[in-house]
C-alpha positions in Angstrom: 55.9 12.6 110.9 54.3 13.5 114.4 51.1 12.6 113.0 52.2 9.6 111.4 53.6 8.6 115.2 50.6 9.1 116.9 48.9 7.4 114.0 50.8 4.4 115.3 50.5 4.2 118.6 46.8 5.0 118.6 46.2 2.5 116.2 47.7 -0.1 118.5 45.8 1.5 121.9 42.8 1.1 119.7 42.8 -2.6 118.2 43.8 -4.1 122.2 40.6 -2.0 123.7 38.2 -3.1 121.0 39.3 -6.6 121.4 39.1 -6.3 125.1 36.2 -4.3 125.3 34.1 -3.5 122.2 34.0 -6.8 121.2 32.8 -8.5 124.0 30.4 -5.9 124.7 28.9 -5.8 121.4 28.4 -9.8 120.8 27.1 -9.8 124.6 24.0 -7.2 124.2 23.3 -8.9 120.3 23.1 -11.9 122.0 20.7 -10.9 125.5 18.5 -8.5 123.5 16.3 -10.8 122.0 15.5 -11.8 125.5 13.0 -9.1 125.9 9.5 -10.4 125.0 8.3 -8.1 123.3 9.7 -7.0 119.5 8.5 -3.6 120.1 10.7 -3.3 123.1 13.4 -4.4 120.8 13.4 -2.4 118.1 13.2 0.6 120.4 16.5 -0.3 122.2 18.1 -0.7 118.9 17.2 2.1 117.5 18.0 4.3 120.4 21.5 2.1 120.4 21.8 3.1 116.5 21.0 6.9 117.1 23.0 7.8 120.0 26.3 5.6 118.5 26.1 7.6 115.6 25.2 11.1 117.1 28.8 10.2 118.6 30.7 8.8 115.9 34.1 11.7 115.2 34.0 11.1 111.3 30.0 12.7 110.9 31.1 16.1 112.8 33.8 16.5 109.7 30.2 15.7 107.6 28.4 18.1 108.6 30.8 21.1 108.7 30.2 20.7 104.6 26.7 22.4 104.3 26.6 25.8 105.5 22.8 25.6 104.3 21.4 23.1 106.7 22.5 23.0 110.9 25.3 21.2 111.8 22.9 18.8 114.5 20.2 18.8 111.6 22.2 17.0 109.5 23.8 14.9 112.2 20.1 14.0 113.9 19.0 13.2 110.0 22.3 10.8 109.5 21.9 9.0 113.3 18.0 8.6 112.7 18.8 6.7 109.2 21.7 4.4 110.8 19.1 3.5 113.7 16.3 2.3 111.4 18.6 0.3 109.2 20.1 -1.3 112.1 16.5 -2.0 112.8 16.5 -3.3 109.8 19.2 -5.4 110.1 18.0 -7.1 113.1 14.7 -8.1 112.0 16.9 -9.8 108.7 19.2 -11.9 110.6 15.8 -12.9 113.2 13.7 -13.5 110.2 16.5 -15.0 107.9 15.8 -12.1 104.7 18.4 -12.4 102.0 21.1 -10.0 102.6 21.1 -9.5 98.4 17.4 -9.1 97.6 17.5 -6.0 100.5 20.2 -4.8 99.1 19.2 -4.8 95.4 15.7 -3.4 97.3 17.4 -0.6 99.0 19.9 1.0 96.5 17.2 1.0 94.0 15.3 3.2 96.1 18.8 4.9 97.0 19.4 5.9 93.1 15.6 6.6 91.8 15.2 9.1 95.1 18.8 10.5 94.0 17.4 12.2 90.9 15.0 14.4 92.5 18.1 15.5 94.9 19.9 18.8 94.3 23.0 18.1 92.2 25.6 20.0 94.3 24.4 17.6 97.5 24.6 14.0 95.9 28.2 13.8 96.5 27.6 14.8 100.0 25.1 12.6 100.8 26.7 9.4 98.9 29.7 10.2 100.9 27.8 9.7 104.1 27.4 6.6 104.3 31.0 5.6 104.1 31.7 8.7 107.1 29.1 7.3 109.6 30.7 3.9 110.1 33.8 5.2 111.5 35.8 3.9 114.5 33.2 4.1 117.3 29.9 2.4 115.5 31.9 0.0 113.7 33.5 -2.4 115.8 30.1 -2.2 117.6 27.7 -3.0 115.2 29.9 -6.0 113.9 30.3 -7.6 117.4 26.1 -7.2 117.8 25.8 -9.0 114.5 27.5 -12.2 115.5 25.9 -11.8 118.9 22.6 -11.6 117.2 23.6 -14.6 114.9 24.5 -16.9 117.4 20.8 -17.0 118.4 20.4 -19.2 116.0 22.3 -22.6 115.4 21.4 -23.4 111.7 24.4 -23.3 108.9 23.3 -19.6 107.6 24.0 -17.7 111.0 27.4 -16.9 110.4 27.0 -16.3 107.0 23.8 -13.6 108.5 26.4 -12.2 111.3 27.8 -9.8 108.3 25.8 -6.8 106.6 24.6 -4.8 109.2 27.4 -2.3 108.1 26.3 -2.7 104.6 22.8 -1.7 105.4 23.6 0.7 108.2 25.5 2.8 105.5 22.8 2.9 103.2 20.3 4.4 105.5 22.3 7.6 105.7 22.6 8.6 102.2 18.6 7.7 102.2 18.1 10.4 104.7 20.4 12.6 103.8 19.2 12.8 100.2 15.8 13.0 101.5 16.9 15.9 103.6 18.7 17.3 101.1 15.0 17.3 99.1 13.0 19.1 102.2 15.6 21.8 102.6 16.7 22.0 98.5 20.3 23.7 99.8 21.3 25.8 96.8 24.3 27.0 98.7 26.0 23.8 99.7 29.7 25.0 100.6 32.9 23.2 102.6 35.0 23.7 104.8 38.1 25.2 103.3 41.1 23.6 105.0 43.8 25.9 106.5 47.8 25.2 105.9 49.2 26.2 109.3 52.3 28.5 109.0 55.1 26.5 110.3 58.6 28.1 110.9 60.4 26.1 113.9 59.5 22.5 115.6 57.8 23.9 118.7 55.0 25.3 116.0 54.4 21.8 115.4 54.6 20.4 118.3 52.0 23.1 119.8 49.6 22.4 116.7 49.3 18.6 118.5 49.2 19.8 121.7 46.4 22.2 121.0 44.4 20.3 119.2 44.2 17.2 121.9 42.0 18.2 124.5 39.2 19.3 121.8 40.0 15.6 120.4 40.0 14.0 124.0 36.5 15.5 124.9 35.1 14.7 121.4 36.2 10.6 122.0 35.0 11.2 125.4 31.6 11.9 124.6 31.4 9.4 121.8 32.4 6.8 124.1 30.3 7.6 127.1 26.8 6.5 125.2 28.3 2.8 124.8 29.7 2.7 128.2 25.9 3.8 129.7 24.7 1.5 127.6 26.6 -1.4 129.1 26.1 -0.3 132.6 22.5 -0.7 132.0 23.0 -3.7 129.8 25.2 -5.4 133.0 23.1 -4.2 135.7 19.7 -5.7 133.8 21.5 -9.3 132.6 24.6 -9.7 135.1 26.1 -11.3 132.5 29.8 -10.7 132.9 31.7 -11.7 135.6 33.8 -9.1 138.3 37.1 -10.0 136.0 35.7 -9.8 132.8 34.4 -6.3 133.9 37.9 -5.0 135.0 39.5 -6.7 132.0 36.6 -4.1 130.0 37.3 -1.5 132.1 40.7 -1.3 131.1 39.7 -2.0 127.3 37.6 0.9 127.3 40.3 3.1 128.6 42.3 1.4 126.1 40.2 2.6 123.2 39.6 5.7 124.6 44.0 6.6 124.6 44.3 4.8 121.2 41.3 6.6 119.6 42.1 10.3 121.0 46.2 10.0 119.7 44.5 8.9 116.4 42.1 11.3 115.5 44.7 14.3 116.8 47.2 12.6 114.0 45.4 12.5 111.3 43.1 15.4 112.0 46.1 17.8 112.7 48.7 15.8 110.6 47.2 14.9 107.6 44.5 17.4 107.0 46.2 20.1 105.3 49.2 17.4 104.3 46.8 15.7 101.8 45.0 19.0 100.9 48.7 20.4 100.1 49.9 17.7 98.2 46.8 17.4 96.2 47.0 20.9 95.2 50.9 21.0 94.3 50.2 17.9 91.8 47.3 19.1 90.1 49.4 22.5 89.8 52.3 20.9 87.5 51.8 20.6 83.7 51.5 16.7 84.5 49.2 16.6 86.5 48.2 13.3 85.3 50.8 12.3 87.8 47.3 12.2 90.3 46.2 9.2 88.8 49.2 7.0 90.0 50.3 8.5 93.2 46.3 8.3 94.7 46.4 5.0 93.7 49.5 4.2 95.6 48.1 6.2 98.6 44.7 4.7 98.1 46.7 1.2 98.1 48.3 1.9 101.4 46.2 4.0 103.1 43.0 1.7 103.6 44.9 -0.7 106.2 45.8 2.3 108.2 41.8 2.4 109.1 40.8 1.4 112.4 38.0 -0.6 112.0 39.3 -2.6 109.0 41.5 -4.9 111.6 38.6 -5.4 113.4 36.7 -6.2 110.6 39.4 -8.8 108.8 40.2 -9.9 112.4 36.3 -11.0 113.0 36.5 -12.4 109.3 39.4 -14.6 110.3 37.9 -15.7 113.5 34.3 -16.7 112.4 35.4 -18.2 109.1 37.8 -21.0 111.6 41.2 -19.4 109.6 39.7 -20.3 105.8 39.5 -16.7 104.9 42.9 -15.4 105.9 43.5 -11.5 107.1 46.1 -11.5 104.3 43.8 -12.0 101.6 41.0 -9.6 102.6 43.9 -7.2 103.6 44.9 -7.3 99.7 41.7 -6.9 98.4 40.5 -3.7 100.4 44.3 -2.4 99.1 43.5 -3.1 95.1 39.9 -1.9 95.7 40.6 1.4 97.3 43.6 2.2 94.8 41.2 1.4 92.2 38.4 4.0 93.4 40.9 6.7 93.8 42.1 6.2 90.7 38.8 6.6 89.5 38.0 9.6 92.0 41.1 11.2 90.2 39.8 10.7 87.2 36.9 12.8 88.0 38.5 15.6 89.7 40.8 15.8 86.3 37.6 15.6 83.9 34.7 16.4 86.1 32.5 13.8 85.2 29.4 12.6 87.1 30.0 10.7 89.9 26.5 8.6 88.6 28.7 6.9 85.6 31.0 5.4 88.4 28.4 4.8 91.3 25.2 3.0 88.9 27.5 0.7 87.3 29.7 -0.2 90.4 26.6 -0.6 92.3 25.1 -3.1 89.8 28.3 -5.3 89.2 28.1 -5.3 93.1 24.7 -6.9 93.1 24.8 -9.4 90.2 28.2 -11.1 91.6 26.2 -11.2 95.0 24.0 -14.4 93.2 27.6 -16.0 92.4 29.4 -16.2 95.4 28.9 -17.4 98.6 26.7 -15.7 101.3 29.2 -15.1 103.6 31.6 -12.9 100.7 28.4 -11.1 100.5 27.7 -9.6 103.4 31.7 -9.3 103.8 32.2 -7.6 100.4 29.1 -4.9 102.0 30.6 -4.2 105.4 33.7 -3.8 104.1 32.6 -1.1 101.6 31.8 0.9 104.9 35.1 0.2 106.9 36.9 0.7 104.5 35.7 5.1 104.2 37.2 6.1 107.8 39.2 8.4 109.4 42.0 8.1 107.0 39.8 8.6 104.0 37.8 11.6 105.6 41.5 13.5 106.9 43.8 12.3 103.7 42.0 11.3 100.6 38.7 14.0 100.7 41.6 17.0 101.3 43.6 15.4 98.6 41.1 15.6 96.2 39.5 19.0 97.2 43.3 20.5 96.9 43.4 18.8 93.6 40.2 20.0 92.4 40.9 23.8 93.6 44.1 23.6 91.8 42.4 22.8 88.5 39.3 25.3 88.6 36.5 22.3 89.4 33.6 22.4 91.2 35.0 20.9 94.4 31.5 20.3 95.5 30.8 17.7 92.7 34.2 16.9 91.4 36.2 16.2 94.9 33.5 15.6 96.8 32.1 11.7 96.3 35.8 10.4 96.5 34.6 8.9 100.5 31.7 7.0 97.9 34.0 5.6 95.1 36.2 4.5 98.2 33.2 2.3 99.6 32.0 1.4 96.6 35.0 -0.9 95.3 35.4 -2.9 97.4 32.1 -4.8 97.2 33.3 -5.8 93.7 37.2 -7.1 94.9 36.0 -8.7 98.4 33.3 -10.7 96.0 35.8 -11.5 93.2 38.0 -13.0 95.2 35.0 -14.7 97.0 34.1 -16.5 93.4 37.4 -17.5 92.9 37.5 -18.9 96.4 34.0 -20.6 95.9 35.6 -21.8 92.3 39.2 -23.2 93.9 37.0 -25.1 96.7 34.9 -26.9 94.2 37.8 -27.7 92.3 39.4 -29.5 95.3 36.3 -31.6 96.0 35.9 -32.7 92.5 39.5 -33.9 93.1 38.7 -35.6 96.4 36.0 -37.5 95.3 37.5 -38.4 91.7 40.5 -39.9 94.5 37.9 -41.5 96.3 36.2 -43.4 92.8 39.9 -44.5 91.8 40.4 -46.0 95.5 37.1 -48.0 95.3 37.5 -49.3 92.1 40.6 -50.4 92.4 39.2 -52.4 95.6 
């Protein structure tokens, strides 16, 4: 309940600074960057921008306390070097108008056919990071740099090419990861085992919260600080906000900074060994088919308690003028995330291979992405990655590992891949409901015109 509260209030501390701050920030240096002359020039910045975000981001710290076998700031240099080229990526997309589809379809082939010559005991792991590395700090970020970057351009596809740079951000971490995973061939791979506090009165839990928050405020202050230098340098090169914009950021950084620090110690503290308790008691019980239902109704629930999904629906709302409601993306993430850990269940209760989930999601993904429209696309992509926060990393992945334990699985391949399934859905619910939005809309303007014929004729 404690956790749950500062859950709450973080939350709303959160969504007001990346709205005052983030956001602006983020559309301001996507749209000034292209002012350099040279492309060189630009591709360094933004892969140094890519790097040191990620180095930062809360959720790959969690990541990389998984492998004993391989340095914590190994892995975490190896995930922050993959999000800065495919950010690199990204730009040179939107500047050079690629199809978002055909790199995708590109990428993930290379992502699976690299996959089979990686360990089996790090798959999971490295599948998993991509949904961990677009967390709360990069996310909100990188979307805001996208439509910055887009608006460079004034012909009908930029707002469509303002999404994706999520998508493809989260694929260049499991590339390097699994490459990684190759060099070092980590026969050892472990996790972290999560520890039930002993809880006998209130002050325990109240000094479980307060103990944990200054680690938690000098991990958000340090994943902060690179974006903030980043501006200064940004504002003191292109003077491009004002003295009351800059105050209004000031305080939206601050903002951030509260609602991101009472977050992290909620669910980190809170919902940790909560989900890894819960998950183990179920699986425990002669039914413990029960999983199946109750992690989809978490799974249902649990996705819009992720920070960077209201930025992401919010950005939706606002680009697309109010067509595609927050409401309707809202439900989609909901049935797509109860879906995949329905599915995740499924494999901590039978231990199958995550590969007979991930191939064929994958490629339903990419053939609706040549039925709908562009836009649903490169929504249906970024959301995958919002969608695998905080609340999956603290709730569902301790769930599943307490599940799997229960049982007797291999926790390694079993629990582990359940941050994955979680991105990988919805790409297949956000594009659905983009085809029977694209379907509905044609179905209107065949009734326009047919209104417009019977008006003529009878004139």
């Amino acid at each position: 309940l404690v956790g749950s509260l500062l859950l709450i209030i973080g939350m709303g501390f959160f969504s007001l600074g990346a709205e005052m701050a983030m956001t602006p920030m983020g559309t301001a240096l996507g749209s000034n960057i292209t002012k350099f002359k040279k492309i060189a020039v630009v591709i360094v910045i933004v892969f140094l921008m890519g790097f040191i975000i990620t180095v930062a981001e809360p959720d790959l710290k969690v990541l990389a306390q998984q492998v004993s076998s391989i340095p914590n700031m190994t892995l975490i240099y190896t995930v922050a070097i993959g999000v800065g080229a495919f950010l690199v990526i990204s730009l040179l997309r939107i500047l050079f108008r690629v199809s978002l589809a055909k790199l995708l379809i590109v990428f993930y082939t290379i992502v699976f056919g690299v996959s089979f010559f990686v360990p089996n005991n790090f798959i999971a792991l490295a599948f998993d990071s991509g949904g961990v590395t677009t967390g709360p700090i990069t996310v909100p970020f990188i979307l805001a740099f996208g439509v910055g970057l887009a608006s460079l351009r004034a012909d009908k596809s930029s707002q469509e090419d303002s999404f994706g740079l999520v998508a493809l951000c989260s694929i260049g971490p499991i590339l390097s990861v699994m490459i990684l995973g190759i060099i070092y061939n980590p026969a050892d791979a472990s996790y972290a085992q999560v520890v039930i506090p002993e809880l006998a009165t209130t002050r325990d839990v109240i000094y479980q919260f307060i103990h944990a928050l200054p680690e938690f405020s000098a991990e958000v202050f340090w994943a902060i600080l690179p974006i903030f230098g980043f501006f200064i340098l940004f504002q003191l090169f292109f003077r491009h906000f004002n003295k009351r914009n800059l105050i209004r950021i000031a305080f939206g950084i601050i903002y951030t900074y509260i609602g991101l620090v009472l977050f992290l110690t909620g669910v980190n503290v809170g919902f940790i060994p909560v989900g890894n308790l819960l998950g183990f008691e179920l699986a425990s019980t002669a039914y413990n088919w029960i999983l199946l239902p109750i992690g989809m109704l978490v799974g249902y629930y649990i996705v819009i308690a992720e920070p960077a999904v209201h930025v992401l629906t919010k950005q939706i709302e606002d680009i697309s003028e109010g067509s595609i409601p927050e409401s309707a993306i809202n439900k989609a993430l909901s049935l797509g995330v109860a879906t995949s850990v329905g599915l995740a269940m499924v494999r901590v209760l039978t231990g199958i291979s995550i590969y007979w989930f991930l191939i064929p999601g994958y490629i339903i993904a990419l053939v609706l992405s040549f039925f709908v429209p562009k836009i649903f696309t490169g929504i249906a992509f970024d959301s995958g990655g919002v969608a695998s926060g905080p609340m999956a990393t603290t709730f569902l992945l301790p769930f599943a590992m307490g599940a799997s334990e229960a049982i007797g699985g291999n926790i390694l391949t079993d629990a582990f891949g359940i941050i994955a399934m979680v991105a990988m859905t919805p790409l297949i619910a956000i594009q659905i409901m983009g085809f029977i939005y694209n379907r509905n809309s044609k179905v209107n303007d065949s009734e326009i015109d047919l209104e417009d014929f019977s008006e003529e004729d009878s004139q």
